[in-house]
Structure formats: structure tokens, C-alpha cells
GUVEXNU-414750 format. One record per residue (C-alpha): x, y, z. Coordinates in pm, whole numbers, padded with zeros to 5 digits, always signed. Layout:
GUVEXNU-414750
XYZ...
//
This chain:
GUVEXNU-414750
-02205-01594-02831-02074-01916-02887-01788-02028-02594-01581-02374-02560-01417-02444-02288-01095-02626-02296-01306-02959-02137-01516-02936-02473-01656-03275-02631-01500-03254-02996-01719-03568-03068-01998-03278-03084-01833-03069-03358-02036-03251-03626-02361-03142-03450-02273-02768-03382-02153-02741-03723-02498-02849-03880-02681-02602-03617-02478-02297-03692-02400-02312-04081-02625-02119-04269-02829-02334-04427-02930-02727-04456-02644-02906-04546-02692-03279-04718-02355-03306-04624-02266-03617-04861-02408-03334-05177-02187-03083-05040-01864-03185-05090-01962-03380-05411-02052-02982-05527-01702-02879-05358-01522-03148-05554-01680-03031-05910-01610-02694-05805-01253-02771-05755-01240-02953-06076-01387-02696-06322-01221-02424-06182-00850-02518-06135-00540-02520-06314-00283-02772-06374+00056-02674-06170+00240-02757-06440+00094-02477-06634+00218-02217-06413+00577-02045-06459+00772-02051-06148+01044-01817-06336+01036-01515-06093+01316-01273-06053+01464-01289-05766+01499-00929-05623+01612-00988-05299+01958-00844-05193+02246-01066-05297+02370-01088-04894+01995-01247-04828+02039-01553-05097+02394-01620-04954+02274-01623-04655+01995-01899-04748+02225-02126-04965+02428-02184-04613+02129-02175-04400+01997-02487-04603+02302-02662-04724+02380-02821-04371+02007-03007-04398+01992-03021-04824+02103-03405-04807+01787-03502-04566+01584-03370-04842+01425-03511-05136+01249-03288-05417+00867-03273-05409+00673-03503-05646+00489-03249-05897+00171-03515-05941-00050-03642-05623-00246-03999-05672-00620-03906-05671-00782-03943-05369-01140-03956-05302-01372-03837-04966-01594-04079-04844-01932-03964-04692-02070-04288-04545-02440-04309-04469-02367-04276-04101-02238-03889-04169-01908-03982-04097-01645-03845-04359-01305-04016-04471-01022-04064-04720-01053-04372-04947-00710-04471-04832-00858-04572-04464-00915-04866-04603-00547-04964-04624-00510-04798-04174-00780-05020-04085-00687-05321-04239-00330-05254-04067-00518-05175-03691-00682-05514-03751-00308-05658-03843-00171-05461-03529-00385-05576-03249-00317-05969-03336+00033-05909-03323+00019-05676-02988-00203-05938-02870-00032-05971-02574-00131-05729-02268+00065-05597-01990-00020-05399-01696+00216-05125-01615+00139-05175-01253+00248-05515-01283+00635-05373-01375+00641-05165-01041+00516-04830-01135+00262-04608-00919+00018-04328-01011+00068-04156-00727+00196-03825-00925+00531-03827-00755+00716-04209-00858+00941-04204-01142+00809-04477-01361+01035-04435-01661+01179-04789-01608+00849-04956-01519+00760-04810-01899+01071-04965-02024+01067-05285-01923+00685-05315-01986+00712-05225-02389+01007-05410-02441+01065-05504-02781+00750-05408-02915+00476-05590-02991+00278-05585-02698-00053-05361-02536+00013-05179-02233-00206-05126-02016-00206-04829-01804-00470-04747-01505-00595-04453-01340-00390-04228-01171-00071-03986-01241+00211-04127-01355+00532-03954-01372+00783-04045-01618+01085-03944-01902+01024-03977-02259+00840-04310-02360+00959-04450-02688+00750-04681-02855+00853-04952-03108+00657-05095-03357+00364-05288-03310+00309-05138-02961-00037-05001-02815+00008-04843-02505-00379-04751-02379-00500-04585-02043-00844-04532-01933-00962-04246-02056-00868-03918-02029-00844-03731-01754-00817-04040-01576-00519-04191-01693-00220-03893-01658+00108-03921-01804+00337-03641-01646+00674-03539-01794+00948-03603-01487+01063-03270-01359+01437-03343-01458+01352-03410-01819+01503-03194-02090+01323-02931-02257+01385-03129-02576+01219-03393-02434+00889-03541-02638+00628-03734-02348+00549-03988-02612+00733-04052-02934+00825-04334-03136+01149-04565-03119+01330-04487-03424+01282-04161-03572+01583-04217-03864+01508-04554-03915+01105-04554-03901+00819-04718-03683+00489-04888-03811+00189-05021-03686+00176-04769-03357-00143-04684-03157-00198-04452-02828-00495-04433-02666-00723-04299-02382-00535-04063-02157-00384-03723-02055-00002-03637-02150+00131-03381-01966+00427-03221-02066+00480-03010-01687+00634-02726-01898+00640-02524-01526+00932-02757-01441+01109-02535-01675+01035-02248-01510+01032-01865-01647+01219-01927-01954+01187-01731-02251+01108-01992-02482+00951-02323-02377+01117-02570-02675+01413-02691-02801+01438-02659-03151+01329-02846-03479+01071-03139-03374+01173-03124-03002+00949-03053-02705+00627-03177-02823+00349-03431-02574+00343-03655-02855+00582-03652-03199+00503-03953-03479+00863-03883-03669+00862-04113-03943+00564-04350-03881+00371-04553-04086+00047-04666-03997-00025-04483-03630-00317-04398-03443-00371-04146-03180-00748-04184-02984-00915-04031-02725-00579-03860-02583-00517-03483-02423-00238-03279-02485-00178-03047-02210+00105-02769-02252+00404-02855-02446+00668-02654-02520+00574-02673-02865+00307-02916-03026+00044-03144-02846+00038-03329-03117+00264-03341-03429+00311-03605-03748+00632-03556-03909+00938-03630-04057+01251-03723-03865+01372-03329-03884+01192-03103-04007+01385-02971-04348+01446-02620-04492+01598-02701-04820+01387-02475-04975+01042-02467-05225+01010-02801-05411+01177-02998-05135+01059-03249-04855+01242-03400-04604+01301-03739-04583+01168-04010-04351+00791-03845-04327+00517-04021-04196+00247-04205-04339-00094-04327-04308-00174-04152-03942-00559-04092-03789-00556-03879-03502-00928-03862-03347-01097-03712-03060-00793-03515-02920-00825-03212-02665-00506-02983-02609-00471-02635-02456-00163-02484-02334+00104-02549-02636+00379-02341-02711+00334-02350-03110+00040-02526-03217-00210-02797-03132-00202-03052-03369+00058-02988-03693+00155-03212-03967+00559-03225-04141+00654-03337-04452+00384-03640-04382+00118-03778-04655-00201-03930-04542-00281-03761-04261-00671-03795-04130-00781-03582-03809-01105-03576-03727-01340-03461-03407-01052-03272-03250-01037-02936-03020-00773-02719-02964-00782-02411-02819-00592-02183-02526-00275-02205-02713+00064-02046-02459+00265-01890-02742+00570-01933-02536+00741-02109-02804+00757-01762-03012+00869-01441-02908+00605-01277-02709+00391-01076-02927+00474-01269-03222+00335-01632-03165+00177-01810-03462+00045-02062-03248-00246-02234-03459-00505-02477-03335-00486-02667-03626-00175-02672-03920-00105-02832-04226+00259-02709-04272+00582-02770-04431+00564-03061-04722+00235-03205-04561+00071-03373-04830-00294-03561-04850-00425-03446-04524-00776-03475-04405-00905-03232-04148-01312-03351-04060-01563-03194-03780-01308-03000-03529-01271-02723-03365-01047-02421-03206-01114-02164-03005-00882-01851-02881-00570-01950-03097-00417-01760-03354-00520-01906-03655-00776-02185-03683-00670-02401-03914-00359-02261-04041-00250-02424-04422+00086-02272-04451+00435-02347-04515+00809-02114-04421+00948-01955-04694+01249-02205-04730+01008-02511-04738+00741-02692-04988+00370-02571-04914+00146-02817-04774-00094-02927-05025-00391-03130-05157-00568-03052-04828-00914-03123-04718-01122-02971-04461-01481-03098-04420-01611-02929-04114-01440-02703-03883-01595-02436-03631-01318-02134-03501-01449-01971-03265-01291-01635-03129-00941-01730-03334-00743-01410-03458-00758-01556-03789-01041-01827-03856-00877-01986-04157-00575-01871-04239-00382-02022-04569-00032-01890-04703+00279-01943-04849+00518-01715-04626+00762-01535-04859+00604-01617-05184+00342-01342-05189+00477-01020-05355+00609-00923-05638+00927-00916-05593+00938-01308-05460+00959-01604-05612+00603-01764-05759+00522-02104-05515+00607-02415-05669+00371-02600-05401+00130-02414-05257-00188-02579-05440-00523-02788-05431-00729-02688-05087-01087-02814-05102-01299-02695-04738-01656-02728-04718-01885-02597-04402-01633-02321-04244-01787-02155-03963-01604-01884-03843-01742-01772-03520-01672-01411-03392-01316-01347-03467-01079-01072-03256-00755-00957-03209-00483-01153-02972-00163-01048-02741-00017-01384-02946+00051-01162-03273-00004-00824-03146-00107-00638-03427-00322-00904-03610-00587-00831-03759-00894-00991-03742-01014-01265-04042-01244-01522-04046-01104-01596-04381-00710-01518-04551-00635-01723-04889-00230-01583-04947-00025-01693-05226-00223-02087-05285-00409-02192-05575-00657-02401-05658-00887-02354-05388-01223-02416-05350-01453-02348-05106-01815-02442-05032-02077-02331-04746-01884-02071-04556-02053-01942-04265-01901-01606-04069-02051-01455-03781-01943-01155-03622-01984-00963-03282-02187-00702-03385-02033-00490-03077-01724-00588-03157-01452-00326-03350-01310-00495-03621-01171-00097-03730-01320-00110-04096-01093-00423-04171-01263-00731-04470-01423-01000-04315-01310-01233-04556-00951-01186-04787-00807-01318-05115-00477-01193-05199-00119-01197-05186-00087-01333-05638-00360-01660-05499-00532-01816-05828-00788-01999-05913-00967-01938-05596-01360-02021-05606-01616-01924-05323-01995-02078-05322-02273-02029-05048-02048-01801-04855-02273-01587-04552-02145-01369-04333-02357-01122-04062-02301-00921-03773-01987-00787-03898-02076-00435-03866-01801-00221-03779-01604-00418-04088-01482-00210-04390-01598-00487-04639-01769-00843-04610-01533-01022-04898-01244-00871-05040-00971-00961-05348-00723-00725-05307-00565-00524-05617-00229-00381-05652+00087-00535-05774+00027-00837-05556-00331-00886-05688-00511-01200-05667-00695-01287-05966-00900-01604-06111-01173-01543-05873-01511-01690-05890-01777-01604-05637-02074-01845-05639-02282-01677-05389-02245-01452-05151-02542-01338-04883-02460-01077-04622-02717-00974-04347-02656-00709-04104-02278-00687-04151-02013-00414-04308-02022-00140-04518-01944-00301-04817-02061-00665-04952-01764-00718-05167-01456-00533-05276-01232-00626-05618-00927-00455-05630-00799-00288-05921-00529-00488-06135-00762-00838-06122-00764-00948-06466-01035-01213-06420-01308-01200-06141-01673-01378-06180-01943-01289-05934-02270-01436-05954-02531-01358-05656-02516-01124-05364-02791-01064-05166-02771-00785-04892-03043-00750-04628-03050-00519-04327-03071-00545-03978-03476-00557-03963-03410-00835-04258-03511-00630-04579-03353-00714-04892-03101-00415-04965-02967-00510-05252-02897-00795-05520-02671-00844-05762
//
């Protein structure tokens, strides 16, 4: 089986991911097919009723309309309509939004005005791992508009804040180390921009290690601060900003977040204010974060690409009950691009999600991603918005994903009690996705539990070139679940199974409207059980 190690060279996700998906992928075809799937198969928000009676006890919606007023004015209501957007497969293999255009143009407009390089050595500070070298940092930024230049070694430091038009670059990482002082606060970001209320542009970080030294804090319950806080490195309220070649190494909470200037819980069909913009963060390793690895916040344009996460600490949660994803689109991220990474022993995967009291992230795009031994591969939801008896989503829509490999998921002491997915679609729709590869431990128990899930009132969900094996303890390969929560709109492309549960595919009773073309079923010596 499959193991990365938290040293692992995301910059050879794009080559695994060809290896281990189940068939040949012309990549550039593939999400060409993903995009026409999307198309023909969804549904225009606007044609969905977000009426819902609201059931819940009248104590509970008091309680909210406090619990939000405080941050309602830091809000701004959710635009209904997204500017199309296409992916760009260049003949190279490498995969982007058509808006890169605009970032590069900027990076080219960035490095002649930071023209002018410093050495950080030069301003009195030492990698030695034991000088404080917050001033040295001070006085070598400035004002902005300047390169940094940082060498080898360890250099302890307080929070760096970065103005516009500032590159601060080390040598690599690993080599260049950027350690949180041991008096800094737990609120404390390592590497954050200037002027979270008032914005930053035109930002780049490059070629090191941050370390956020959460043991300075000792054995405290919970390792961050609240809202945005405790993070290696926060964008809040950026336009144009790169992050390259950079590790995160435990936070409190993120290694690497893009967000707004607070995060905002004015409720569904709101987005905070002050979000960032136009942000590429590629070839990033973390381990060790309290939440997650790399998140996005009410942000649009977000590319990350050739990325791995993995080894996450929890210790931002209560113990037992740690959500901490590799990878997450969450609250009012909009427009984000998620190409070739990869996670290993996190929670979820890639985790598309949003809190109950926030917007869903939407119009998200995954091309490439290989989870291997998450609790939950892929895990997409709008918490809150998935029975009955609570209110319909007003934003949790448009996911496009092609080649998912889901590698051997298993159960975690991060959300004890979890069970096992390579695959949960909750409460979104409008999703399509195309070439899904799962592959199980065929030791492993996974307590006759589905492989793969749509439920929790998702629509408009389509599935093509889906394979799973070695699943065999499972209960059932693919399931839509039934019941008063039912999913329905479903269209299965293709579905081949080899060697894995009881059951290829399950549709629960209650789903109105459920399309199922081909499933082929073969056995452990390879026989053809079944077709349908």
C-alpha cells in the first residue's frame, strides 16, 4: 500500500495520479467531458426554493440572531451569479484557471517594483535558532516594496507583517527556517500581511520552512486563538499573492490560510467583507496543524496546485472531535482551483464545506488529488442544511473534480467515531464528477459501511468512470441514501467494481429520479460477475 511521508515531493502528485487512476487519462479530454457533464446535468440556483420551515426550537434561532448580530455589519450578502470561468489544460499537462493570466501579469508588475534586494543578514539578524530577529525583519521590509533575502539557517522571530509589494524569499525549504519566538502569543500568525482591514496587494513568499513552535505553548488544551488567529501563514484580505515552495510546520490552527479579515457568521447567503483575491499557493508541505492544512475564507480566485498535507495535530478541536482537513474550501470561498495534490492521514482530504451560520463554498474545481489513508477521502457538505427539518442551502453549489483517487481509507482518534469514505457528497448540488478511482485494504474492516455516499437532500449529482476494488468487508460500493433526507437527481455514468463489497450500488427508497447506466462487477480471480 501506498505511504507518503510528511518529506513527500508534491511536484510528483501529477505522476502518481496518472499511475494509479484506473484507466488512461488524456487529461486535457477529461475535464472537457467533466465540464459537459456539469453542464447537461445541472440546475440553475435560482430555480431552487430556499423556503424551508424552520423547525428548530424558538430558544435555538434567538440564540443565532445574537450570535451573528455582533459580526452582521462585516458582512455583505452573497452574489447569486459567478462570472464563467474556464480550466486551462496547456500542452505541457499543467492545469489552470483562465484568470492566471491577470496573477502573472501582476508577478511580472511586482518584481520591477520590489526590484530592490536586501539581505536580512545585512540588518543584524542570525540563524543561529536562538537570536530574536524580529527587528532585523522590521527594519529590512520597511515600507514595502522591496525582496528580502533570507539565507540558510534558523531564524527566530515574532510575527512578520508584510506590506505590499514585498517578496520576502529564503533558500529553499528546509534550509531556510523561520521559527515563531517562544514569547509570542498564541494568536500570533508567523507570516501575515500588513493590513488585514485595509488590504495588501502584490505579495509573494517563497522558499522556506515556517515554524510556528506550538511546544512553546506547552500542554494546553487548545493550540489557537480564535477566528483567523494562530495560523504559519494568514493572506487576510490580499489581492494578488503568491505562496511557493514554503513548509508549514505545526500551527495552532492552519499552515496555510486565504481569507477575509475575520472570518464572518452572519449566516447562509452572506460573506464577509475584505476577502482575498487572486492567490496561487504551489508546492507547499505542512504536517502538524491544529485545524487544517491549507483552507480558503470568504476569498475568490484561489489556485493551489502540487501541494501535500498530511499528519494533521487536531489540537485546535476538542480531542476526539477534530475536523482537521488536509485540504478545505470553506466558508464563502468562491472560484477556487485545487490541481495535482495530495493528503495523507488527515481527516478529510479535501474537505468542500461550510458552518451552518455561513455561505457554502462554491464553484470549486478539483483536477487531481490522491488521499491516501484520510478518514474521509473527499468529503463535501453543508453542515446544518442536510435534514428535513433545516433550512434548504442557498450556496452550496457547482463542484466539478476529475481523477479522485482515494487510496485506502480508515478510521482516526481525530473524529472518533468516523466512519470511513473515500467519497461523502452532503447537502451540495450541481456536482459532477469524472474518473474516480477508490482502492481499499482488502484486510482492512470497514464494518459493512458504502464506499462511496450521496445524501443528506444533494441534487443534481452526476458520477462517470467511477472504480472502486478491494473494498471487501464494505456493505455497498456506491450508495444514495433514501429516507426523508434522500438525495435525488442522480446520474451514474459508469460504475466498475472488482473485488470489493457486497453490494455494487445501493438507491434508497424515496429517490424520485436516479439514472444508472453501466456496472460491471468482476471477482477476485477477475471474472465478470455481473453487468448492468
Amino acid at each position: 500500500m501506498l505511504y507518503l511521508d510528511k518529506k513527500h515531493d508534491p511536484r510528483k502528485n501529477a505522476g502518481l495520479l496518472l499511475k494509479l487512476s484506473s484507466t488512461t487519462l488524456d487529461l486535457r479530454a477529461a475535464v472537457a467531458e467533466t465540464e459537459d457533464l456539469f453542464k447537461k446535468h445541472s440546475a440553475d440556483p435560482a430555480s431552487y426554493s430556499f423556503k424551508s420551515e424552520d423547525k428548530r426550537p424558538l430558544f435555538a434561532r434567538v440564540k443565532q440572531l445574537f450570535t451573528t448580530m455582533p459580526v452582521f455589519f462585516y458582512a455583505k450578502k452573497t452574489a447569486s451569479a459567478l462570472e464563467e470561468v474556464k480550466t486551462i489544460v496547456a500542452v505541457d499537462g499543467s492545469v489552470y484557471p483562465s484568470w492566471k493570466a491577470i496573477l502573472d501579469e501582476e508577478y511580472k508588475h511586482l518584481m520591477t517594483v520590489a526590484r530592490n534586494e536586501v539581505n536580512i543578514a545585512d540588518f543584524g539578524a542570525v540563524g543561529d535558532g536562538v537570536t530574536d530577529n524580529t527587528e532585523a525583519f522590521k527594519k529590512a521590509i520597511g515600507n514595502g516594496r522591496v525582496t528580502v533575502r533570507i539565507p540558510e539557517g534558523v531564524f527566530v522571530t515574532g510575527e512578520i507583517r508584510l506590506p505590499s509589494w514585498t517578496c520576502l524569499i529564503g533558500e529553499g525549504k528546509g534550509k531556510t527556517v523561520l521559527k515563531l519566538h517562544e514569547k509570542a502569543p498564541k494568536s500570533s500568525q508567523l507570516v501575515t500581511n500588513a493590513a488585514h482591514w485595509k488590504g495588501n496587494r502584490n505579495i509573494l513568499v517563497k522558499g522556506m520552512t515556517l515554524d510556528w513552535n506550538v511546544e512553546r505553548l506547552g500542554d494546553v488544551k487548545k493550540t489557537a486563538a480564535g477566528n483567523n488567529r494562530s495560523s504559519c501563514l494568514l493572506y487576510a484580505n490580499v489581492t494578488f499573492g503568491w505562496v511557493k515552495d514554503v513548509e508549514g510546520i505545526n500551527p495552532g490552527l492552519h499552515c496555510f490560510d486565504v481569507s477575509s479579515t475575520i472570518y464572518n457568521y452572519s449566516g447562509d447567503g452572506y460573506r464577509a467583507r475584505g476577502g482575498s483575491n487572486y492567490i496561487w499557493l504551489d508546492g507547499l508541505n505542512g504536517y502538524g496543524f491544529g485545524d487544517d492544512g491549507v483552507t480558503t475564507h470568504h476569498s475568490d480566485n484561489i489556485l493551489i496546485s502540487n501541494c501535500h498535507m498530511c499528519d494533521p495535530s487536531g489540537r485546535a478541536h476538542k480531542k476526539g472531535f477534530s475536523n482537521s482537513n488536509g485540504f478545505e474550501a470553506d466558508d464563502g470561498s468562491r472560484n477556487v482551483w485545487l490541481v495535482n495534490n495530495s493528503s495523507t492521514r488527515c481527516f478529510g482530504g479535501v474537505e468542500i464545506k461550510a458552518h451552518g451560520n455561513s455561505s457554502a463554498a462554491s464553484n470549486v474545481h478539483i483536477i487531481g488529488h490522491l488521499s491516501v489513508h484520510d478518514n474521509r477521502s473527499f468529503n463535501w457538505r453543508h453542515i446544518e442544511h442536510h435534514k428535513s427539518t433545516d433550512p434548504v442551502s442557498k450556496t452550496a453549489f457547482n463542484i466539478r473534480a476529475t481523477n479522485l483517487v482515494s487510496i485506502a481509507p480508515i478510521h482516526t482518534d481525530l473524529y472518533v467515531g468516523s466512519k470511513p469514505r473515500a467519497l461523502v457528497v452532503s447537502a451540495y448540488r450541481n456536482v459532477a464528477i469524472n474518473y474516480f478511482t477508490a482502492i481499499g485494504d482488502p484486510d482492512y474492516d470497514y464494518r459493512g459501511e458504502p464506499v462511496l455516499a450521496i445524501q443528506y437532500r444533494s441534487r443534481n449529482v452526476t458520477l462517470d468512470h467511477v472504480s472502486v476494488s478491494g473494498f471487501r468487508s464494505a456493505g455497498t460500493d456506491l450508495k444514495v441514501f433514501g429516507g426523508e433526507n434522500c438525495a435525488d437527481s442522480i446520474l451514474i455514468g459508469s460504475l466498475t467494481v472488482r473485488d470489493s463489497a457486497k453490494e455494487a450500488i445501493s438507491i434508497g427508497k424515496g429517490v424520485q429520479q436516479a439514472q444508472v447506466n453501466t456496472v460491471l462487477v468482476y471477482e477476485e480471480n477477475g471474472t465478470l460477475a455481473n453487468k448492468v
